[in-house]
C-alpha positions in Angstrom: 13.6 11.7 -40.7 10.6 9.4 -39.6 8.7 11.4 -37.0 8.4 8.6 -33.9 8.1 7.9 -30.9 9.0 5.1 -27.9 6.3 3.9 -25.7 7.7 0.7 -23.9 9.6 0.2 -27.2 7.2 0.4 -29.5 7.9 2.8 -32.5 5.5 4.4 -34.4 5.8 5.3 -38.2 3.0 7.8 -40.5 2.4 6.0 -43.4 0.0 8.4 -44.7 0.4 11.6 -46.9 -0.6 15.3 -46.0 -4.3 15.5 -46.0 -6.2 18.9 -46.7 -5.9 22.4 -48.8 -4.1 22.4 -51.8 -2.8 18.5 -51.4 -2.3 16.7 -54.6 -5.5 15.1 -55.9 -6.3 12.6 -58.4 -7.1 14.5 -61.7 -10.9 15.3 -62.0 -12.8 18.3 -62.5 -15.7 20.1 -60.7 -16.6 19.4 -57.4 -15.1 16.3 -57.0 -11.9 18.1 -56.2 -11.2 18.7 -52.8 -11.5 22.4 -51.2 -11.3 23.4 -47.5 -12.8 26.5 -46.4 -12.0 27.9 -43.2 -15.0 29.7 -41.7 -14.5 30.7 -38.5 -11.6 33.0 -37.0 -10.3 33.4 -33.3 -9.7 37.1 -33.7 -13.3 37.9 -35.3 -15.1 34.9 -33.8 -13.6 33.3 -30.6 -13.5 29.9 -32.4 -12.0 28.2 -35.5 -13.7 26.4 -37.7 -13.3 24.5 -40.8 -15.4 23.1 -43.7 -14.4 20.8 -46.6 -16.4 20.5 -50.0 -15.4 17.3 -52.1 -15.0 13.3 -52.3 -13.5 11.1 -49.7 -11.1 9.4 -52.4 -8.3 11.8 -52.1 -5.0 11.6 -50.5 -4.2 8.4 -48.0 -7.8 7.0 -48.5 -9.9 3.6 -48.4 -12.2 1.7 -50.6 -15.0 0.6 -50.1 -17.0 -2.6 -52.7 -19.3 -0.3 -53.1 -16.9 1.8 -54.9 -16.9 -0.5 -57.7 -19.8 -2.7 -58.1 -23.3 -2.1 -56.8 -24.6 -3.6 -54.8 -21.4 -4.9 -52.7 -20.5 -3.9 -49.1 -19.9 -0.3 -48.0 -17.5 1.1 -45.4 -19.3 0.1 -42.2 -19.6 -3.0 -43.8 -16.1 -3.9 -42.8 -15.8 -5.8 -39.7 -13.1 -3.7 -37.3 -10.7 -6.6 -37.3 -9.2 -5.7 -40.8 -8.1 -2.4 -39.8 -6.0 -4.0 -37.1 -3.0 -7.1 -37.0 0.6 -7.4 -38.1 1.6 -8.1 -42.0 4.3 -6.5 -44.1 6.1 -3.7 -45.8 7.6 -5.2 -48.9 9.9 -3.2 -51.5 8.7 -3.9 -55.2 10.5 -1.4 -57.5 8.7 -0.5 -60.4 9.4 2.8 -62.6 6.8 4.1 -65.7 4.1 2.0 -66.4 5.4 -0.9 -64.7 3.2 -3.8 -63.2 3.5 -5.4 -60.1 2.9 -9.4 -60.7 2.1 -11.9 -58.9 6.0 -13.1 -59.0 7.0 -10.1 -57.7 4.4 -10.8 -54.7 5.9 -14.4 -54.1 9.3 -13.0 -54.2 8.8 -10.2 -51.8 10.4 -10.0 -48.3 9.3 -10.7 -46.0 7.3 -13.2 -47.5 3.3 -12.4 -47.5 1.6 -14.4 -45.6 -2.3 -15.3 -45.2 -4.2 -13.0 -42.8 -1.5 -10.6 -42.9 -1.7 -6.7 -43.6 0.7 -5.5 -47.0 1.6 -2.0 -47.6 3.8 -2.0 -51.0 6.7 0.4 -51.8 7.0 0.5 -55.5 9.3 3.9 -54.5 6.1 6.4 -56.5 5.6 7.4 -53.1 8.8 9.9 -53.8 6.7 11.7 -56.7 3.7 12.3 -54.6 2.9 15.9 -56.1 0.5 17.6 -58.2 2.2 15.9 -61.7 2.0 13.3 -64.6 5.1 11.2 -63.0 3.0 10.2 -59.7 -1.0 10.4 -61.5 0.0 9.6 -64.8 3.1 7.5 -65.7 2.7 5.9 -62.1 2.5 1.5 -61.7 0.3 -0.6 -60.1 -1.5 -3.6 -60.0 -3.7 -5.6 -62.6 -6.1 -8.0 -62.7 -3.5 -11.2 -61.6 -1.9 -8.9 -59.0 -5.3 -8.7 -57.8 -6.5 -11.7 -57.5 -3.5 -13.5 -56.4 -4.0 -11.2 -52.7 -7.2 -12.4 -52.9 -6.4 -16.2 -53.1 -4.1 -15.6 -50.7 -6.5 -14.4 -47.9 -4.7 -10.9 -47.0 -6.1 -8.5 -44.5 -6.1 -5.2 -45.6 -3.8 -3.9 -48.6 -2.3 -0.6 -49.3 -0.2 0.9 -52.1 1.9 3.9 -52.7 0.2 4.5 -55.6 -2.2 6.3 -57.4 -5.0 3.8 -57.1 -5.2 0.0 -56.6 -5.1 0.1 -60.3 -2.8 0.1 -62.3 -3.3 3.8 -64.3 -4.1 2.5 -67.8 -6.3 0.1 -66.1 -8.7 3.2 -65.1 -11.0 5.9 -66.5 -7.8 7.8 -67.7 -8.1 6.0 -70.7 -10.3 4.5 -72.6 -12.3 2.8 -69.6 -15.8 3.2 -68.4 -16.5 7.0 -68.9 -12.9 7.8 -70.0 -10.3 8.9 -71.7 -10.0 11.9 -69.6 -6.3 11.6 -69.8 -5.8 10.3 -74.3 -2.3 11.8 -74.0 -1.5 8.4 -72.5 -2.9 6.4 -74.7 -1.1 7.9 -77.1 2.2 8.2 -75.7 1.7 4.5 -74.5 1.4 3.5 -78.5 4.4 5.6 -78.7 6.7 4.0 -76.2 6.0 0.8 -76.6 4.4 0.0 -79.9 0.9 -1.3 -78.7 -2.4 0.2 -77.7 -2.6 0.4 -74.0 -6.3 -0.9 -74.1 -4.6 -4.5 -75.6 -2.3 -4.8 -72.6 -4.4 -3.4 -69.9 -8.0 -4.4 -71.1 -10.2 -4.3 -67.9 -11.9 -1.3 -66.2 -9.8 -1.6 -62.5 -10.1 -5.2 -62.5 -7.8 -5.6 -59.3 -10.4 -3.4 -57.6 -12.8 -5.5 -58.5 -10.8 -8.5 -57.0 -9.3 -7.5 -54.1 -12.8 -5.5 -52.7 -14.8 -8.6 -54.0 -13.3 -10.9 -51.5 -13.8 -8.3 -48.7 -10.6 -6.8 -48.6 -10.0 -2.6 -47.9 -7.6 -1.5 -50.4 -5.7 1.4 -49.5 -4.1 4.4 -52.3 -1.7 7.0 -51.7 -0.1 5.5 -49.2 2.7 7.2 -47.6 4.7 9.3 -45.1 7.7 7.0 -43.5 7.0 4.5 -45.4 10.5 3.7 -46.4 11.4 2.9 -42.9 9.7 0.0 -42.2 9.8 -1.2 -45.2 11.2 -5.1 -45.2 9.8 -5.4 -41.7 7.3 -7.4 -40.7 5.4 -5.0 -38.4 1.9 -4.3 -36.6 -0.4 -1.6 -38.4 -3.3 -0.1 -37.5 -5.7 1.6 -39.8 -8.1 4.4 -38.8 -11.1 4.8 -41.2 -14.4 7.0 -40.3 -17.1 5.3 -39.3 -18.9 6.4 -42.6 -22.6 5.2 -43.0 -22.9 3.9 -46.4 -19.3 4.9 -47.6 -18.0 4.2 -50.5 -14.7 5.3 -49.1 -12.5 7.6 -47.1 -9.9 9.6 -45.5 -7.1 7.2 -43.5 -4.7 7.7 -40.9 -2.5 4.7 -41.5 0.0 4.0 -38.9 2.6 1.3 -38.6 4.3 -0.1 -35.3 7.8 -1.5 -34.9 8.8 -4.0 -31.6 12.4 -4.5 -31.6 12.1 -6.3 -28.4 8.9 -8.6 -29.5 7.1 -7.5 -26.6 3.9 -6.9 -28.6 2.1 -10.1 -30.3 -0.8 -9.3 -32.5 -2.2 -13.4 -34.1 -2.8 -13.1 -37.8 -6.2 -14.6 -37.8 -7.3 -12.0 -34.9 
């Protein structure tokens, strides 16, 4: 059950996974998987204390341009009013390998609006976990997905997901310093009788779009997400104020007015 609470009606909904020890973490190797340490102990010390070794793009976390393409924006670079407004939850059900089009975006209720906030449900949120279902077989966006949030002048987007690309759109295969993951590529050939390179030809493409035109792009997203999705809600989006950051942890939260008490503009 959704883990809220009422403050002059207002409910309040975690749309973010779990972040810390032993969460599930996008397959790399080395140091760019996340470890927490703790250092300190009451009994031994008087004080507990933490430390975490790793990258910022694991779990709920944010994008920054400079993720992608030098020389673009990093995460200060955002000015605060994306991380705040109302927008939508919209349901688009995709299993294996499945690609979320611009058609499914125009068909989605409620309807997505300019200047609004979108967190999609494609359901992978259910197979968050350290497996091939959620990091490998997972769907996502390509480059027309992309760019048609772009053209439409969003505010902020997030996916339950394993990145704003779709997976065979990213280093797992044979992209920019991949395959890391040529299983896929050949059990894409397999399924389907084409090479997944032909069908999903750019390196993350609808990163490319969606951070070009200045808009945060959320992965992993999470938590009670299913309950507010098909509402049109407020969210608010807590990034660290990271000097030059190419991305990082989120706390994403999401708040329900049954009464419309509480009026955020879309342009604010």
């Amino acid at each position: 059950m959704p883990r809220t609470r009422s403050t002059d009606g207002l409910r309040f909904f975690n749309l973010s996974h779990r972040w810390g020890h032993n969460m599930p973490q996008w397959p790399s190797i080395g140091a760019t998987v996340l470890n927490i340490n703790r250092m300190n102990y009451h009994a031994m010390h008087g004080f507990h204390v933490q430390e975490f070794d790793g990258i910022m793009h694991r779990g709920t976390h944010m994008d920054a341009p400079a993720h992608v393409t030098e020389n673009w924006p990093y995460l200060d670079d955002f000015p605060l009013w994306r991380f705040f407004g109302t927008g939508v939850a919209v349901s688009i059900a995709k299993g294996k390998w499945g690609v979320v089009t611009p058609e499914d975006l125009e068909r989605a209720e409620p309807g997505i609006r300019a200047g609004d906030i979108v967190m999609i449900n494609t359901g992978s949120h259910h197979n968050w976990g350290d497996n091939d279902d959620y990091f490998g077989y997972s769907p996502g966006f390509n480059r027309a997905s992309g760019e048609w949030l772009a053209a439409k002048q969003v505010k902020l987007v997030g996916i339950d997901v394993q990145s704003l690309d779709h997976v065979l759109g990213t280093k797992m295969v044979a992209h920019g310093t991949g395959p890391t993951h040529p299983h896929l590529m050949a059990e894409y050939k397999a399924e389907t009788g084409r090479e997944a390179i032909e069908d999903f030809p750019d390196w993350e493409p609808a990163h490319k779009a969606m951070l070009g035109a200045g808009i945060p792009g959320i992965e992993n997203v999470g938590g009670d997400l299913d309950a507010v999705t098909g509402k049109r809600c407020t969210f608010v989006v807590f990034p660290w104020r990271l000097t030059n950051g190419d991305g990082c942890s989120v706390r994403v939260i999401a708040i329900l007015d049954p009464e419309q008490k509480f009026r955020i503009p879309t342009d604010a």
